[in-house]
VOBAZA-739883 format. One record per atom (N, C-alpha, C, O): residue in one letter; x, y, z. Coordinates in steps of 0.02 Angstrom, whole numbers, plus 50000, padded with zeros to 5 digits. Example, Ala and Ser with C-alpha at 12.3 -4.5 7.8 and 13.67 -1.06 7.14 Angstrom:
<recs>
a506604971650390/a506154977550390/a506604983550390/a507124983450423/s506424988850354/s506844994750357/s506455000250394/s506705005750402/
</recs>
This chain:
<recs>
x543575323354103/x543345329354137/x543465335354090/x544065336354079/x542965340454056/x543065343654016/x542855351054050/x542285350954074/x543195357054056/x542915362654087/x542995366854033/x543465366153995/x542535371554025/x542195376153986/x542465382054028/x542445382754090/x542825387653964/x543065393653987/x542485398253968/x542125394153941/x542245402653966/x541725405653940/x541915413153940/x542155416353988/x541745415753865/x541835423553862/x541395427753895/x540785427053888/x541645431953929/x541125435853974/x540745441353945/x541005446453923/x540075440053945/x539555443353891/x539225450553934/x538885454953907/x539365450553984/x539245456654042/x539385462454028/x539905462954060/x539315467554002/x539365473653976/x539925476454026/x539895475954088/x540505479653985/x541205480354022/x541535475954063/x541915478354105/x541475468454060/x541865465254083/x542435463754045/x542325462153986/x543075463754067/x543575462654036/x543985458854052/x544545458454027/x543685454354108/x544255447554124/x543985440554102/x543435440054075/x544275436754110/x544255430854084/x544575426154132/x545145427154152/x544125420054155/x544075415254214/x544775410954215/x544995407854263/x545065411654148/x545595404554160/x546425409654111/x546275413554066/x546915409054122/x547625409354084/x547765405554056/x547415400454056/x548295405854019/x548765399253986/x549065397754036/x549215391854026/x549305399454094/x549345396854164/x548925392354192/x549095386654207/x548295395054201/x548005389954255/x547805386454174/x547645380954195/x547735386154119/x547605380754099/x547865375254091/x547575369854091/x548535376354083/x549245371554071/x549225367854134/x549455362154129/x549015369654191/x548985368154264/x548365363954265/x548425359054301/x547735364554232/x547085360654240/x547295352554176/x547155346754188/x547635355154114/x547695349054085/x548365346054119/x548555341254086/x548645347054157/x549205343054188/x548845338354250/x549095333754282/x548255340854253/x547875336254315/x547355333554285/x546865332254320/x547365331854208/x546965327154166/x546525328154144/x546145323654125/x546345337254136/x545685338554129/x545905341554035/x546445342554006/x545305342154019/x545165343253939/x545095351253947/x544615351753985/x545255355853937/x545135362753944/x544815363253865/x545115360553819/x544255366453854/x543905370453796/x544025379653806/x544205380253865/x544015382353795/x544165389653781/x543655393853736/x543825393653676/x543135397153747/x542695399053682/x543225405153660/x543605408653693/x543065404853585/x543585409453561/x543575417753572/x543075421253565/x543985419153582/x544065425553595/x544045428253673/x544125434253688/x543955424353709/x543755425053783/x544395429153806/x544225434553830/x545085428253806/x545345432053836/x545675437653802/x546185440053827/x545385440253740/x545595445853693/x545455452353757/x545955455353776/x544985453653778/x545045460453807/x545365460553891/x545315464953935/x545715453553892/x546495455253948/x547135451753908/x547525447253922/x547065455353864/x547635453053829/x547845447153798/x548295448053757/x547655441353806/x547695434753803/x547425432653738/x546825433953737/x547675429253672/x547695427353611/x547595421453634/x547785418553685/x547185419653578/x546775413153581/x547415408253541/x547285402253530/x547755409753530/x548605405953503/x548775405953575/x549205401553575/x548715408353645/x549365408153677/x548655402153724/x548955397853757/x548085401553729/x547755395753754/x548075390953720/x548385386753753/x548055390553643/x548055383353609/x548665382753647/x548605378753694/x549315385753641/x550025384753657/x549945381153716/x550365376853728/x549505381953754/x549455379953836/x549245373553849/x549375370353900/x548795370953784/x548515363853769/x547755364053800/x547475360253840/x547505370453763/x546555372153750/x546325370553705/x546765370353662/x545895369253685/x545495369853631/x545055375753625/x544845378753674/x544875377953540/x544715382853571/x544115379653519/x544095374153491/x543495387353517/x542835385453494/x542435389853477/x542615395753485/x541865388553452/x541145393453467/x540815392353550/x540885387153584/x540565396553565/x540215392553634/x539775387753620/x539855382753655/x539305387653579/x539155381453592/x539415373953604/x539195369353639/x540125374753549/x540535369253553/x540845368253636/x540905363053668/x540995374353652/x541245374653726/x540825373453755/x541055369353794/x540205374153770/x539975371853819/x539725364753827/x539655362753885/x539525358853760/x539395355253727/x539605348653756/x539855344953713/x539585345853820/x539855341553866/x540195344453925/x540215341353978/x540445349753918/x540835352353989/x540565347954042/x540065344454031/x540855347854098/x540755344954156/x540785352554196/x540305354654228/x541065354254194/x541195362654225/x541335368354177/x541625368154122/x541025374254214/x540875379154185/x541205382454216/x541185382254277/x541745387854171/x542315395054233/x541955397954203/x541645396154152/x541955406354250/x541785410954215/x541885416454302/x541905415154362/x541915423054256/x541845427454315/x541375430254341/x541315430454402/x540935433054298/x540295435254301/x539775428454266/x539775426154209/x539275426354339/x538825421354291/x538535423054244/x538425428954230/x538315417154202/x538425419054153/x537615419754142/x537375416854190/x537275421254115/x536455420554111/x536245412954070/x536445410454017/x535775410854115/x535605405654094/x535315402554032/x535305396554018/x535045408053993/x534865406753937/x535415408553874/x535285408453814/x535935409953901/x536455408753841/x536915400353840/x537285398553794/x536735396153906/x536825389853925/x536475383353883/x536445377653906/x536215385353816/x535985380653787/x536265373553786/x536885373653784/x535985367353787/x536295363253786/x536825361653843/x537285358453816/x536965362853922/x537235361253964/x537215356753983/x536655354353976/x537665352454017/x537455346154028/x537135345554106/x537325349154152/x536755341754111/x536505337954184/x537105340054232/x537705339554219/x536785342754296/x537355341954358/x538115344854331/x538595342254360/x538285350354274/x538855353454264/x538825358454330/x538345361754351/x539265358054346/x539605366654397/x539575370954345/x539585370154284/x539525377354395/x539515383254364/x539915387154439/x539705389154493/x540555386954407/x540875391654459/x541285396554444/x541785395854408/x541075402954475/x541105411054440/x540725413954502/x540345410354534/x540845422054521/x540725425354550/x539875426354517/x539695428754463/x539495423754569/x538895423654548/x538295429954561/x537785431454530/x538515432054605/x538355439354659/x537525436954667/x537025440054649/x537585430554699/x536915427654722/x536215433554773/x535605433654781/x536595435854786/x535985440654812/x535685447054773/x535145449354792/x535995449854721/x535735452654679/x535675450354603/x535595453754552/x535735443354610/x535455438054567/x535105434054557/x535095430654506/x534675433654611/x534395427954634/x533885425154561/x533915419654534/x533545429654547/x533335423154477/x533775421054410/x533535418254361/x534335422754417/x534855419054380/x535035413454431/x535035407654409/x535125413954468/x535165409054511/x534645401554533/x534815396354561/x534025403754507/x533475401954500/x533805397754449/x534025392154457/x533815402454377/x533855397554325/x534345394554320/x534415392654262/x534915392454365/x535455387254361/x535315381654390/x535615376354379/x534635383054445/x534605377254480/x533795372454418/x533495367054423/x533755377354376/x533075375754332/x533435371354303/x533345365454319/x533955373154251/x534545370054228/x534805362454226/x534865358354180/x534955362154303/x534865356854346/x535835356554358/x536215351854371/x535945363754347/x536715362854375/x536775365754453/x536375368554490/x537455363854461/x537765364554525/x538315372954519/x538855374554494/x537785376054556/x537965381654570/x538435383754630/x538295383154689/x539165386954595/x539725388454657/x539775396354659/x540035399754615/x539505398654712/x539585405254713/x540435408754726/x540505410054786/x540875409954697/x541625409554735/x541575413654786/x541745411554842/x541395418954781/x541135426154818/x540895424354912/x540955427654963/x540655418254897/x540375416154963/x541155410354994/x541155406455041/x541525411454962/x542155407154998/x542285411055065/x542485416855074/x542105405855111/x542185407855188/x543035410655200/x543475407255175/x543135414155221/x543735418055242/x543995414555307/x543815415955364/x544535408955288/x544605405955338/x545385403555310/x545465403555249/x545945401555353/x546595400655319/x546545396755270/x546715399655218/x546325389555260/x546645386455193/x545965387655146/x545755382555119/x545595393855135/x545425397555081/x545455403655069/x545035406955039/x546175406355102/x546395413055067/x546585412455007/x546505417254970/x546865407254986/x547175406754911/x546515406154853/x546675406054793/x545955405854868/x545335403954847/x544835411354835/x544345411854798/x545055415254869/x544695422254905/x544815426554844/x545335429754835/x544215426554795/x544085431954744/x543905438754769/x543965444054739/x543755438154809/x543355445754856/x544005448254859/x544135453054822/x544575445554905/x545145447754930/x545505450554876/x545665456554876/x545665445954821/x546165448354757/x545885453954729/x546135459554728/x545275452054703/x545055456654668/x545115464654682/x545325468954643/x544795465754773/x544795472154793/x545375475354791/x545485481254782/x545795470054801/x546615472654802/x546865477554758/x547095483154765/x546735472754695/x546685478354634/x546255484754638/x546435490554625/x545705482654658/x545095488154660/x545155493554713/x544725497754721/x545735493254751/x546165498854803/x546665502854789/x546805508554809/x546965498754749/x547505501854709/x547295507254646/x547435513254644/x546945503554600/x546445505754537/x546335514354561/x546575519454536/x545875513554620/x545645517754666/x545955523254666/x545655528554661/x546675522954673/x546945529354707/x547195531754626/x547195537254597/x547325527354613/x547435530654510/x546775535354487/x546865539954448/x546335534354505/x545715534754472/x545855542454503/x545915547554468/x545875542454585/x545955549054606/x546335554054567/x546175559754552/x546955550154553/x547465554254553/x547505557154509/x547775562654514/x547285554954449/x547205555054387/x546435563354374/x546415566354320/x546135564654408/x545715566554419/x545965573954429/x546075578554390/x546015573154507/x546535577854565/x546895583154509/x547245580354467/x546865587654506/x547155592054469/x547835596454496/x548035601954477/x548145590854558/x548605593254576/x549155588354601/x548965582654614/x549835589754609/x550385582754635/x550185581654692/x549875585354731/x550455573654702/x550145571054762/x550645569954802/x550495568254859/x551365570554786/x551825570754853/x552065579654866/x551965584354828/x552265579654908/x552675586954921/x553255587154869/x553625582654851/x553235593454852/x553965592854815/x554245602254819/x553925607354807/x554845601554838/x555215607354866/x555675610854812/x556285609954809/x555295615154770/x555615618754719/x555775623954719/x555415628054747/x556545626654679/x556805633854697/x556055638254670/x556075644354658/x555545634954664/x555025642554641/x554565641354718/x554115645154737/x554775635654752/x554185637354796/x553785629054831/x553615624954788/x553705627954880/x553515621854903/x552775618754873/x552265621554892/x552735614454838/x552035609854826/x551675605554900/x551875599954915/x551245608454932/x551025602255007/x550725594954967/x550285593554926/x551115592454996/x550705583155001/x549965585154985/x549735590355010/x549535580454937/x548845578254912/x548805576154994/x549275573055020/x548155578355035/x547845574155092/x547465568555070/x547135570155021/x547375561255091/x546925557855079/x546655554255115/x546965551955163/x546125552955105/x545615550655158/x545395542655152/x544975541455108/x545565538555182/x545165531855148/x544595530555227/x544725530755287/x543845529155182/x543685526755228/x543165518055206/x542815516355159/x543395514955270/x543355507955262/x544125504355247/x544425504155194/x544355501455322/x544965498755295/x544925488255288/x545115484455332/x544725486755240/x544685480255219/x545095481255168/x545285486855151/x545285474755134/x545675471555071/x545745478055025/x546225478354987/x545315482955027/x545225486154967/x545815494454977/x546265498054954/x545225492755043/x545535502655089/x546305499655115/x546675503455085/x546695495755147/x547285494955155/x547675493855090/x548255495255103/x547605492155031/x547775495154977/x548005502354926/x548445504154887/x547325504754963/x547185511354957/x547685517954983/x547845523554962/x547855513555046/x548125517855083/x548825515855089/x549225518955124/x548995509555051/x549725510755040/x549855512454980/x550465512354972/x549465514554916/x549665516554863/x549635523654877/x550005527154842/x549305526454918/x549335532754913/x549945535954944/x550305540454922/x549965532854998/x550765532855054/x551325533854971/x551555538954946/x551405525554945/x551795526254903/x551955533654848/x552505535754831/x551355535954829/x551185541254792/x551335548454847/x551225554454835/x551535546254890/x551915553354939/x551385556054960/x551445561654985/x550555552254958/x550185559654992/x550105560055068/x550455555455090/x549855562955112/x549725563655183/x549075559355195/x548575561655167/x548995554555226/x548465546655223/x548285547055294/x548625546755346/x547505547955282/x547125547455362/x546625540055344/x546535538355286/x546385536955392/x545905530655368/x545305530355447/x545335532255505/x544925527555414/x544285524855472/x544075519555449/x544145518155390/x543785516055488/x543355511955504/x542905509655574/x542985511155633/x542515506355546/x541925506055624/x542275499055672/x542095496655726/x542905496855619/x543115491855671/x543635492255705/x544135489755680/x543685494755759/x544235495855821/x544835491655777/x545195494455736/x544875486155787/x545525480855771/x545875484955726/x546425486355751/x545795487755667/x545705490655613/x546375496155630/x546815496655586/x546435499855688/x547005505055703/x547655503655702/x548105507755695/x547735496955709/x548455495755700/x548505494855644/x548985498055622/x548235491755603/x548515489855528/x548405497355502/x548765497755452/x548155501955510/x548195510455478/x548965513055505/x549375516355473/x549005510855565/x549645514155592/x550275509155539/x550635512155499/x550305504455545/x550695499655530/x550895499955438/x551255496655400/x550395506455430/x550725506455347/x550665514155358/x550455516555305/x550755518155396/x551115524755416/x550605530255388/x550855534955357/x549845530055397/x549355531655386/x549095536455454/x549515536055500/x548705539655466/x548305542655532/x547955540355539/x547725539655483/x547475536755590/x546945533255602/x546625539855634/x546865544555665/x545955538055612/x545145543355621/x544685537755657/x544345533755624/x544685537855696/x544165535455758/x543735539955808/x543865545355834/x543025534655816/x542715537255869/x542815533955942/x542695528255963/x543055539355970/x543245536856068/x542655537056084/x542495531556106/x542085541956085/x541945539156156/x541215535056151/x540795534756195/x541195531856078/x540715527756072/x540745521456061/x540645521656000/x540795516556071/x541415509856072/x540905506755998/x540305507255982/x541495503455967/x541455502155891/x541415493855883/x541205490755932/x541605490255827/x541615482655840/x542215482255879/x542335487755905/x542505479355887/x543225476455932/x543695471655867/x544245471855841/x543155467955863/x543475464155799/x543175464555754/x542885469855742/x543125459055709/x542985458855632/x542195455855646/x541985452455693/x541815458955582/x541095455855565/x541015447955535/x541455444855505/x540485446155547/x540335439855483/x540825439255421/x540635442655373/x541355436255412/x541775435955362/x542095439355357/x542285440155299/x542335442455395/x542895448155385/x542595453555376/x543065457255360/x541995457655375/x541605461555339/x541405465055405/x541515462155458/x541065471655405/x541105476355468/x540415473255467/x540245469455422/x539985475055523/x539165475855508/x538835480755528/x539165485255554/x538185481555525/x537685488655537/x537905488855616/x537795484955662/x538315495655614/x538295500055691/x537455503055737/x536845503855734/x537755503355756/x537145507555824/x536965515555786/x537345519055751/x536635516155796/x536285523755786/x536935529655814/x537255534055787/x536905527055876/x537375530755923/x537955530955906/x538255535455934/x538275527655869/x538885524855836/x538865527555762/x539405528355735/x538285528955727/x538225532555650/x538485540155676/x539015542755660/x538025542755716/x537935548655749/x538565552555736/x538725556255690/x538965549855811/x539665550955840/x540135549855778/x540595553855777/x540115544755720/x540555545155678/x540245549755613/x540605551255565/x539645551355619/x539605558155573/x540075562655568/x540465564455523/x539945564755639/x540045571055686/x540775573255651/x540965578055619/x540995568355669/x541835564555655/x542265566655607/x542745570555602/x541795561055558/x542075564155463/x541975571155456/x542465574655440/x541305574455469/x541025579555443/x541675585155456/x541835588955411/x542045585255523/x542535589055532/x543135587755483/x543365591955444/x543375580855492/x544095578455447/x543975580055386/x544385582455347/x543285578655372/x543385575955275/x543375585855221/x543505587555163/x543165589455282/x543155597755255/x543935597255231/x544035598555172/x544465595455269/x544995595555265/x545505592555205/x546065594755191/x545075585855166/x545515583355126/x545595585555057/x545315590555034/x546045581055018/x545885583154936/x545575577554919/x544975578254907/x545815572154915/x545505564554896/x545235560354954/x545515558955007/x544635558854931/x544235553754990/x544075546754935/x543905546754876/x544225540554987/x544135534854924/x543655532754990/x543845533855047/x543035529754976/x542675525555012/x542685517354987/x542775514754932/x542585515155046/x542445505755022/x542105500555060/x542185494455058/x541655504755100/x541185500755144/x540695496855116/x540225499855090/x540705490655114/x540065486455100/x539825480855151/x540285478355184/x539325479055162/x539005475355199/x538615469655161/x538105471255131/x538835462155161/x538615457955093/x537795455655142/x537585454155198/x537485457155042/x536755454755053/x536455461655070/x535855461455085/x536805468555071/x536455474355087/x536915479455037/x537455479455007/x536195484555051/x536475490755015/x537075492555057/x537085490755116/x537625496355026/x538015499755051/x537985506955093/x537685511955072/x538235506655137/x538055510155230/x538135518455191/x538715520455179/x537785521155180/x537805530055187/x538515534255214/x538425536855269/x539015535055193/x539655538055232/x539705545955237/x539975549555280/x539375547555182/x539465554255134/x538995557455122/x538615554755082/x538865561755138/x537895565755141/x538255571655095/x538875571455095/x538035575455066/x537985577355012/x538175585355043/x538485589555010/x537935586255111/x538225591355149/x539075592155140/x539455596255116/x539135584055180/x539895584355177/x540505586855109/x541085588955106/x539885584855057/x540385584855002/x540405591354960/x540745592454910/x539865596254999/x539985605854979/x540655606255038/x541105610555038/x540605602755067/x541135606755141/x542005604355111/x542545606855125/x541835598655066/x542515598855026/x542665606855004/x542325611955009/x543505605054968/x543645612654914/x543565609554853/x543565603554839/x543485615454813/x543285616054755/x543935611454686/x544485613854673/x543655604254650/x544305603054637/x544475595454662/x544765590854632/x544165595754740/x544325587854775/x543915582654724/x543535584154678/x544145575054752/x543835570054709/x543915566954767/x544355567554809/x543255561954764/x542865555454780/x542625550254740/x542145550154702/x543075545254756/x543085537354730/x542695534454763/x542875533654821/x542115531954745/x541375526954800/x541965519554729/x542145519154670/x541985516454781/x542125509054788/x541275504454769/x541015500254732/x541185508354818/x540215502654834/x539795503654783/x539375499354769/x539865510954738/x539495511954700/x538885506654680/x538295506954697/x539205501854642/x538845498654643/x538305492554665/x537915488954635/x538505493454734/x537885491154776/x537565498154811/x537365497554869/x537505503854783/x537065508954807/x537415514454829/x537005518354853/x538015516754831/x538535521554873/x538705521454921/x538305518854960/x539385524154952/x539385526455003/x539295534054996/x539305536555052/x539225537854955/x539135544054938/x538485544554912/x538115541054877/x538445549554937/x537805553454916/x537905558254844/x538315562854842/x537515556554793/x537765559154744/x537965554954666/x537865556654608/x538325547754701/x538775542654665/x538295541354601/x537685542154602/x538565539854561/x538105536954513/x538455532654481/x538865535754446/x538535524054472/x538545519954450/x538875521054362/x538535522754314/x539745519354363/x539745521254276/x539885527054247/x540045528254189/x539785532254316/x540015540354285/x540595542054347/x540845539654398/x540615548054305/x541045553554368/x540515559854342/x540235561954291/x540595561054407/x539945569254405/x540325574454457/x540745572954500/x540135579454445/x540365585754505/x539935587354535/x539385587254508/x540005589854611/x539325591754619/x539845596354685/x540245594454728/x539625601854667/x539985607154717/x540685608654717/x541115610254758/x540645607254650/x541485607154623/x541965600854642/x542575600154635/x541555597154663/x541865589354689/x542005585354648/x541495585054614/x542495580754620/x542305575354573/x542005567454610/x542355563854646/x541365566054593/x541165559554620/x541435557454575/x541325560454522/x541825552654571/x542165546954542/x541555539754550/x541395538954609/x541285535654511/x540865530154519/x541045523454461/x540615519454443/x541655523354441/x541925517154415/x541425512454390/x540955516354389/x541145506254368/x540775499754364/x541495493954382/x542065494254357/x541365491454406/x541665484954397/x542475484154395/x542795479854365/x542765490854445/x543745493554435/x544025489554440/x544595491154423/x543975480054466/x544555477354460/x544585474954381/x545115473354355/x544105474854356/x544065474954260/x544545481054230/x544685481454170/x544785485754278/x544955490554222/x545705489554214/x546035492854173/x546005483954262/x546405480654261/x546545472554228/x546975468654250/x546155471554181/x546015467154161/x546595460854152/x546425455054163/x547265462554133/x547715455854127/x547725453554201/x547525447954218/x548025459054256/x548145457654308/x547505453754363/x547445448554396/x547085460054345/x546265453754376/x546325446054354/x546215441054388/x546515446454295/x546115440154265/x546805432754306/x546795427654340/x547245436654272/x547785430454312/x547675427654404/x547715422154431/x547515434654431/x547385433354504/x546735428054521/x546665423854564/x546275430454462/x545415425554474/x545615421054466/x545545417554517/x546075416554396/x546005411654370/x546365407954409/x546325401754408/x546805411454451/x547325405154505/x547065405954571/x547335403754622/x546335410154568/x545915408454641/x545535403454629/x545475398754668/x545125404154554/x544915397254546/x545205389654542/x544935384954573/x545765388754501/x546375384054508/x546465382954592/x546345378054627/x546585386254600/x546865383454686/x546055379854730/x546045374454759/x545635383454725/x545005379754721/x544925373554727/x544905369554774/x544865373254638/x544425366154607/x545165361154625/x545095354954625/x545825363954638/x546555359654640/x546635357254707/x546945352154721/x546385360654744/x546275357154820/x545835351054830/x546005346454867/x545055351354785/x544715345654805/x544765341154743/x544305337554727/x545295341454709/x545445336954649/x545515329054664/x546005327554699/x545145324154646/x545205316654674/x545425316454603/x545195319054552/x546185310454620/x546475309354563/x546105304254533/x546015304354472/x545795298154581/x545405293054551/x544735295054511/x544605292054459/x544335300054535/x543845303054514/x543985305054447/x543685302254401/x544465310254435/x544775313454391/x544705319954393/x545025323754357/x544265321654438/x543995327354441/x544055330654501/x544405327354540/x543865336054526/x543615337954611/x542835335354631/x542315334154600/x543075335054707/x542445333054716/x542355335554803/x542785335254847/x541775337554809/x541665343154860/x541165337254916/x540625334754904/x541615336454979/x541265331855024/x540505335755046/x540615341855039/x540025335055061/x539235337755088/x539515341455169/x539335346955190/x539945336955203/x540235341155259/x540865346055261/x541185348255308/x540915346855198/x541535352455213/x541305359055212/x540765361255192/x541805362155236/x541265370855258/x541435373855200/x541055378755203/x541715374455151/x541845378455098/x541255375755040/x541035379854999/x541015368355039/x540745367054986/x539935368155026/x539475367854986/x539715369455103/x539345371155121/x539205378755113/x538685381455093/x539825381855135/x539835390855099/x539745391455031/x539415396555022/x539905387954967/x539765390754913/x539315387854867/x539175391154817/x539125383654874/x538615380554847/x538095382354874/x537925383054933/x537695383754795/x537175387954771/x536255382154769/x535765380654803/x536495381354720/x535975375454676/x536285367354682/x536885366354675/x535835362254694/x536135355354679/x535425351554671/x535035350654717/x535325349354606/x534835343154604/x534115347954584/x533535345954589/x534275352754567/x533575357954520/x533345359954593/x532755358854609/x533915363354650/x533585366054709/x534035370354724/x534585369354700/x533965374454753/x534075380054790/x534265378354858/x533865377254904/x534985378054863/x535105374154940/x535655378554990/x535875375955041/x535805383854975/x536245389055029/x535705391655059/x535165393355035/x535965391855132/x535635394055193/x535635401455188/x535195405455203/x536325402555160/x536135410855168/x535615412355092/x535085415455093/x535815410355054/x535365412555026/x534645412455043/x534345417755051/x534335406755049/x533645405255069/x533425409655125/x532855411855130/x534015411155177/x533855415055235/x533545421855207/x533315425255252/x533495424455146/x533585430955133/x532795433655117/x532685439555104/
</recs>
């Protein structure tokens, strides 16, 4: 069983699918690890501390050159796949819905496409959950990005010249990313308000000593969306939580957004009104940027001002953390492919009825076989 590490060719990507951890961990369960060279230079990782781990390392072609499996974080484009073998996996955050003809060409290929991204959120695949780790970072990242920005301290501090007030901050969307968010900022001493459209959502804001921003008298989800994920509200429900922000958010210094809805653009939070009614000086972190904003304004890759505001718009923030991303991916993937590992096989092997290999599987047999996808 030979798996192929692959350098990520994605413009600003800076993690890398596997460690000298999870590799030492994949050849202890009999597998051949290849490494293309240089893959984990931009998270730190020397292609001496793979070999140390018992990798081989390579050109890609040599790496890919029999693999049975393919890691990677970002798929990889199909036409740098020369020479792949028949029926190899390809498992890496594939972002199948705004991929779909890369996706195409894996199943052209004639490999077996694992989307990780689509790992159902269910207990024995939290340890599996790239969405989850990743944002984690990408919450934290978040409030640096602010802070760093913010042209002022973010806890109170009581000096014989005179009192500094607490940075206010605003998170809105509290998932994996925004409960992050809002305990780094707590940590960082500032004054932490949060929303979301999902009721459940108020205790875990209270429960890390935050203010919860809700709409009463328009009733919201109760619980959680499709996967853990909120979904499209009522009109009546956009409305009333306009109304809402438009008052709070005049008030803050830092606003971090992180609403996304998978398979859609990201939900409108921030109208461009709201963000003159900031002061002059505040910053806004869009999370979603890149599935479309939650701000009005955002632009993908920059930071811009616009009414003396800083839009903050990152690409790809759990990369800007690159050692720490990369160790968290590579032991989401490890725990993965280490769960359906058949020792007789030598390999993993994914039953047709299990719900995880029904959730992430992409392509099998030069076809196109996820429901959600096809649904789209």
């Amino acid at each position: 069983m030979k798996i192929a590490v692959l350098k990520e060719l994605a413009a600003g990507e800076r993690r890398v699918s596997a460690t000298p951890e999870t590799v030492k961990k994949f050849t202890g369960l009999g597998a051949e690890v290849a490494v293309e060279t240089g893959a984990g230079a931009s998270a730190s990782i020397s292609d001496d501390a793979y070999a140390a781990a018992g990798a081989t390392l390579g050109p890609r072609a040599q790496v890919i050159a029999g693999a049975d499996m393919l890691l990677g974080v970002q798929g990889p484009d199909p036409a740098s796949l020369a020479g792949l073998k028949q029926g190899a996996w390809i498992v890496a955050g594939l972002n199948p819905f705004g991929e779909r003809a890369r996706v195409d060409g894996y199943a052209a290929l004639g490999a077996e496409a694992l989307a990780m991204e689509f790992m159902p959120r269910i207990t024995r695949a939290q340890s599996m959950d790239i969405l989850s780790s990743q944002s984690n970072l990408a919450g934290y990242k978040a409030v640096l990005d602010a802070a760093a920005e913010y042209g002022r301290a973010f806890p109170m501090m009581m000096t014989a010249a005179g009192t500094v007030s607490a940075a206010r901050v605003f998170v809105m969307g509290v998932g994996v990313a925004g409960l992050q968010a809002i305990a780094t900022a707590r940590r960082l001493g500032a004054q932490v308000s949060a929303t979301d459209v999902r009721a459940a959502t108020k205790e875990q804001i209270l429960s890390l000593g935050a203010k919860p921003i809700f709409v009463e008298q328009v009733k919201g989800i109760e619980g959680e969306g499709t996967g853990g994920y909120a979904t499209e509200m009522s009109d009546e429900y956009k409305a009333a939580q306009a109304e809402l922000v438009s008052s709070h958010i005049a008030k803050q210094d830092i606003v971090i957004t992180t609403a996304l809805i998978p398979g859609r653009a990201a939900p409108r939070l921030i109208s461009d009104a709201q963000v003159a009614s900031m002061r002059p000086g505040s910053v806004i972190v869009d999370l979603a940027v890149e599935q479309g904003g939650n701000v009005e304004g955002a632009v993908a890759g920059e930071i811009v001002e616009k009414h003396g505001v800083k839009i903050v718009g990152h690409r790809n923030v759990p990369s800007r953390l690159a050692a720490d991303a990369s160790a968290l991916f590579a032991r989401n993937l490890f725990n993965f492919l280490s769960a359906f590992w058949d020792k007789d096989a030598g390999r993993p092997v994914l039953p047709d009825d299990d719900e995880i290999a029904q959730a992430i599987r992409l392509t099998r047999g030069g076809q196109v076989v996820n429901a959600r996808l096809l649904a789209q």
